[in-house]
C-alpha positions in Angstrom: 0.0 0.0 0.0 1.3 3.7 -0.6 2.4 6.1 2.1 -0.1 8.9 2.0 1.8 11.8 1.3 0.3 14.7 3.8 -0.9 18.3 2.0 2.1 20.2 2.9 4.3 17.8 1.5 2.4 17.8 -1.7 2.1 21.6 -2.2 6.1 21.9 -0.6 7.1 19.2 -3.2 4.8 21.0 -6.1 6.6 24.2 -5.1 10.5 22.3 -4.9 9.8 21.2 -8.4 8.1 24.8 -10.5 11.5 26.0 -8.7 13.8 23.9 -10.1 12.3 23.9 -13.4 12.3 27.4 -13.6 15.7 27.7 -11.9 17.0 26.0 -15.6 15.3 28.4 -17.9 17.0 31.3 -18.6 14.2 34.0 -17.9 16.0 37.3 -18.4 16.3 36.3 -21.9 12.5 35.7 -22.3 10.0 37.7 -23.3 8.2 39.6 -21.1 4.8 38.2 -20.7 6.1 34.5 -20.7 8.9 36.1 -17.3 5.8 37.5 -15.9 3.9 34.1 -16.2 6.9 31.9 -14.7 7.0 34.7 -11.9 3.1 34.1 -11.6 3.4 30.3 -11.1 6.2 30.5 -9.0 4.4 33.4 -6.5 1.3 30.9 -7.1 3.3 27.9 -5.5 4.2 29.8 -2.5 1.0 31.1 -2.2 -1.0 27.3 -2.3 2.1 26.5 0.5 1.1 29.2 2.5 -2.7 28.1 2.1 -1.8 24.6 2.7 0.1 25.8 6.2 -3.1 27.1 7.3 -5.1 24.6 6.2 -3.4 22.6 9.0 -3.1 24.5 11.4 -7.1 25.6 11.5 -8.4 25.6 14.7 -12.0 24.5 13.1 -13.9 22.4 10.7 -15.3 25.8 9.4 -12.2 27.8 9.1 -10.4 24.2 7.9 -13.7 23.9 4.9 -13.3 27.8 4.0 -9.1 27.3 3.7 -9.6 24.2 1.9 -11.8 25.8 -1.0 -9.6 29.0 -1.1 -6.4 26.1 -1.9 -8.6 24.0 -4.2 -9.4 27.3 -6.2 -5.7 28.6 -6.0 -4.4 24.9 -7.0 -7.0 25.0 -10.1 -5.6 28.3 -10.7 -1.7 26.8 -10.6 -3.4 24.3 -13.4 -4.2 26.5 -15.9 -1.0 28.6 -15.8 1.0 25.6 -15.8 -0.5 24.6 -19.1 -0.2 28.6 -20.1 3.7 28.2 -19.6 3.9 24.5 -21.2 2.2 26.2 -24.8 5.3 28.6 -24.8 7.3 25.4 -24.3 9.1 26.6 -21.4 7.5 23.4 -19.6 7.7 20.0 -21.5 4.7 17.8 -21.6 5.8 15.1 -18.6 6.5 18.0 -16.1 3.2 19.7 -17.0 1.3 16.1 -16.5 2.9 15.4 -13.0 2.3 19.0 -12.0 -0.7 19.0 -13.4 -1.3 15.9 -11.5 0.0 16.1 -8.2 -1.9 19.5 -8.1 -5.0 16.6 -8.4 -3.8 15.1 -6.1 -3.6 17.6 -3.2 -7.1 18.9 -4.4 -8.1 15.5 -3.9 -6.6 15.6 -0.1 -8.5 18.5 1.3 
């Protein structure tokens, strides 16, 4: 049987991996929209971290349901500009499919 991997591992993992990906693109020679949209999904991994932190550390089922709708919507959000960066090729297609699915995944956990 698997280990389940907790939330913040997922969304620290998700945000370990858009850095290191982006960390071998050479962005100062991009354009500027597709810098700005590499700076977006970056800012957007620490932000579903953040969201994932307090996720877990809610002190109720109310504040824990309201967090885990604001993640699931930012995480949905971190889908669609992950494809956005994969059309300017800056992504290839098996890093946008295990972001894309490990983002499913920690939708799937909260």
């Amino acid at each position: 049987m698997a280990e389940e991997v907790s939330p913040f591992r997922l969304a620290k993992d998700i945000g370990a991996q858009i850095a290191q990906l982006v960390a071998n693109i050479d962005v100062d020679s991009l354009p500027r929209e597709q810098r700005e949209l590499l700076m977006l999904l970056k800012n957007q991994a620490t932000d579903v971290r953040l969201d994932i932190r307090d996720y877990g550390m809610a002190e109720t089922s109310e504040q824990q349901t309201r967090l885990a709708k604001e993640a699931a919507d930012r995480l949905k959000n971190i889908q669609v500009t992950i494809v956005k960066v994969s059309e300017y090729n800056l992504l290839g297609a098996a890093d946008t499919a295990q972001l894309s699915a490990m983002a499913e995944q920690l939708i799937a956990t909260l």
